[in-house]
C-alpha positions, 0 to 999 in steps of 0.5 A, a space after each residue: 562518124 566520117 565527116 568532111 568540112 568544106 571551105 569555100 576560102 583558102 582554109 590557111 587565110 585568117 577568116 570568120 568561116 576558117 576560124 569556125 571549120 577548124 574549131 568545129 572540127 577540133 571538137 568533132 574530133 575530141 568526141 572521137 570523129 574523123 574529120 577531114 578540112 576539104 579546100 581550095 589549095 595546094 597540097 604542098 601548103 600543108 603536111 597536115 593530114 587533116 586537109 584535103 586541097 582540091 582546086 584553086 582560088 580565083 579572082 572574078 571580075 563581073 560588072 566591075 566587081 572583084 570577088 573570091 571564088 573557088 573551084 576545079 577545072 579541067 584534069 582537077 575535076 577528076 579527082 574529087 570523085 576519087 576523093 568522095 569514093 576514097 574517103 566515103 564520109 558519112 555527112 559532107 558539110 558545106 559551109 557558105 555553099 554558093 560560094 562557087 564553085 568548089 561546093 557545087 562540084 563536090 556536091 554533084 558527086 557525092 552521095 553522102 548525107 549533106 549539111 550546109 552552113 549559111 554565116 552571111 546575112 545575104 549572098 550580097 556579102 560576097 557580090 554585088 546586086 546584079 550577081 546576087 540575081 544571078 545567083 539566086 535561081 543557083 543558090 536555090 537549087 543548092 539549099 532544096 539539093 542539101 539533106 539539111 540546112 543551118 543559120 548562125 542566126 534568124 538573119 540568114 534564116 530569114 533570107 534561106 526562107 525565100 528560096 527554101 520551104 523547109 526546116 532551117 536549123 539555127 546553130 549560132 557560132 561557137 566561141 572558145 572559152 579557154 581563149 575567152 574567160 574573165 581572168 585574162 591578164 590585161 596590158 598593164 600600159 593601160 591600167 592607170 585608172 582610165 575608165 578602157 573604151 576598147 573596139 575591135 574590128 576591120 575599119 570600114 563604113 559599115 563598122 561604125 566608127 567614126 559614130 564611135 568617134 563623134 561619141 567619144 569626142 562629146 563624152 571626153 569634153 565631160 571626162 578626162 579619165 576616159 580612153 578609146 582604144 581602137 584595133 583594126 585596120 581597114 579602108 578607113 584607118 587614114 580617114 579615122 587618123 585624120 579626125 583625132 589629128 584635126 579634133 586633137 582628141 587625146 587618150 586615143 589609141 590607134 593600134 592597128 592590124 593586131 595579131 590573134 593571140 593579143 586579141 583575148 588580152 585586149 578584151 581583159 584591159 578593156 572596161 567597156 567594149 563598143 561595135 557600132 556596126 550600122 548593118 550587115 552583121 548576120 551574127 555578133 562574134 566580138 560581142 559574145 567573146 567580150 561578154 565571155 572576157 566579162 566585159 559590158 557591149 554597148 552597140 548599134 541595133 542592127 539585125 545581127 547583134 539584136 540576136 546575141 543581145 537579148 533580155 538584159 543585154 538590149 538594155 545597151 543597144 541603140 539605133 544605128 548611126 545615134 551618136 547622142 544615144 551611143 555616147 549616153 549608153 557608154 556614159 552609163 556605164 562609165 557612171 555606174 560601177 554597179 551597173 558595168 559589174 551587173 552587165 559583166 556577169 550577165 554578160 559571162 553567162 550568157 557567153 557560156 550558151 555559145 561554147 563549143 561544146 554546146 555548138 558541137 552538140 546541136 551540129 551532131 544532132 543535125 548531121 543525124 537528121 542528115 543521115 536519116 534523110 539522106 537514106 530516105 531520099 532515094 532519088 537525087 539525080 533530078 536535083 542534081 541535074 538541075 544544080 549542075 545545069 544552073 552552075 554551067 549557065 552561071 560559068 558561062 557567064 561569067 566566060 573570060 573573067 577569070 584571073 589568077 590571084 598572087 
């Protein structure tokens, strides 16, 4: 089968949607596919033969907000049917597809069998509230213009469903079990007989944690060998220096921006790992690759992390922005050795649902059903009208408000 994989983003950028087209696409490949990485790029950025740069990234100001957007002007626009003719794939998947604009463009001309992958809860992941209305008539035209549609969870199912009657497939993100296991070698530095409280994640508001914070500085008025390691960096970094400066809270280490390959090792030297993000998470990426490092999760409810833990795992959840409850949870654990080691293993194997493997196995099942309805559905032409029509009124719009990024 001849796939393409579209990204709305700069492909060669760190990011949750990068991470996941290019692990999809390693597995497609390892099953004997051929797979191509289409984005917004410069050829000149890559010899690699497995990207097709097409467009630029831009940066759109639209009611004073800043947003990231991708797509072909002018001469650009030509070669993308070039392209579709050229490379004739069988299945075309979209990931975030109303991400303008490169999607939409490559969308109206192709004729293969299409596939659009949702990761974000809402489009108000991207925009604002006044661009997500403006949005919406054009992103509903774009899930009914699609042969097949998938959720990396129930949360942006349930807003899919507001614009689209149809079957909505649920494939969660995959996770790399040669990267993510139990026997990962520890930062020896802090394996000193403190009990590890690790997060890992950007510092911003809607992650949480200056609740985790509050938490930690009521259970180290209890306990001395405890310690909270906290790696990220974000909006909120200086804000979180000053509370451990002003609060004098000892055994806490502020790490940072910290690389990818040290990520894996940081969950192995950790004995509780905690996310006490408040809202907005569609799926749970760093709960299931600490599960699958064999470490417990303590975390706040929110939608998106009540579908990774389930059954056992709700045991550890509470209610957003309860420091008393978050505090009592990590205190369990750090209680009951038993408990931490019951809740590792559980954790270990319910990771194993989340392999590529599996992942690369519903997605195929998905191209199938694409293929199928692709070749029943005769005439598109009306959809895709439509989609064009809405995407120049929403260019119109949006008129003078484009300026290059460095």
């Amino acid at each position: 089968m001849k796939i393409a994989q579209v990204c709305p983003y700069n492909i060669l950028r760190p990011g949750g949607v990068q991470t996941h087209i290019e692990n999809l696409s390693e597995r497609l490949k390892r099953r004997g596919h051929d797979v191509k990485i289409i984005a917004p790029g410069i050829k000149n950025e890559s010899d690699n033969k497995k990207y097709i740069f097409i467009g630029k990234c831009r940066e759109v100001s639209f009611n004073k907000t800043r947003f990231e957007i991708s797509m072909s002007i002018g001469k650009v626009v030509d070669p993308i049917k070039e392209i579709l003719e050229r490379e004739n794939f069988d299945v075309i998947h979209f990931h975030e597809p109303w991400v303008p604009a490169l999607p939409l463009q490559i969308l109206y001309n192709s004729k293969s069998a299409s596939v659009a992958t949702f990761h974000a809860a809402t489009t108000n992941t991207f925009f604002n509230h006044s661009v997500e209305a403006l949005m919406k008539p054009l992103a509903k035209t774009i899930v009914n213009a699609c042969d097949e549609i998938i959720a990396v969870s129930a949360v942006p199912a349930r807003y899919i469903k507001k614009l689209y009657k149809g079957e909505i497939n649920i494939v969660p993100n995959g996770i790399n079990l040669d990267r993510f296991h139990p026997d990962l070698r520890p930062f020896e530095k802090y394996r000193d007989g403190k009990i590890n409280i690790l997060f890992l994640g950007r510092l911003d508001k809607r992650k949480g944690v200056r609740y985790l914070l509050k938490a930690y500085r009521s259970l180290r008025g209890k306990y001395s060998d405890i310690r909270l390691i906290i790696a990220g960096s974000g909006s909120e970094e200086e804000k979180i220096r000053k509370y451990v400066k002003k609060n004098g809270l000892k055994d806490l280490e502020l790490l940072g921006f910290v690389e990818e390959e040290d990520k894996p090792r940081l969950y192995a030297t950790c004995d509780i790992f905690c996310s006490p993000a408040l809202y907005g998470e569609s799926f749970g990426m760093v709960l299931v690759e600490a599960m699958a490092c064999g470490k417990p999760v303590v975390a706040y409810a929110n939608d998106g992390y009540k579908c990774v833990l389930k059954g056992k795992g709700a045991l550890l959840l509470c209610e957003p922005k309860d420091v008393g409850a978050l505090a009592d949870k990590i205190e369990i654990l750090y209680s009951d050795e038993k408990f931490r080691n019951d809740m590792s293993e559980w954790g270990i194997e319910e990771a194993q649902k989340y392999s590529w493997e599996n992942i690369c196995n519903q997605v195929l099942t998905v191209y199938d059903k694409a293929i199928e309805r692709n070749r029943r559905l005769k005439d598109t032409e009306k959809i895709k009208k439509s989609l064009i029509q809405k995407a120049e009124e929403f260019y119109k719009k949006l008129n003078g408000s484009l300026s290059k990024t460095k």
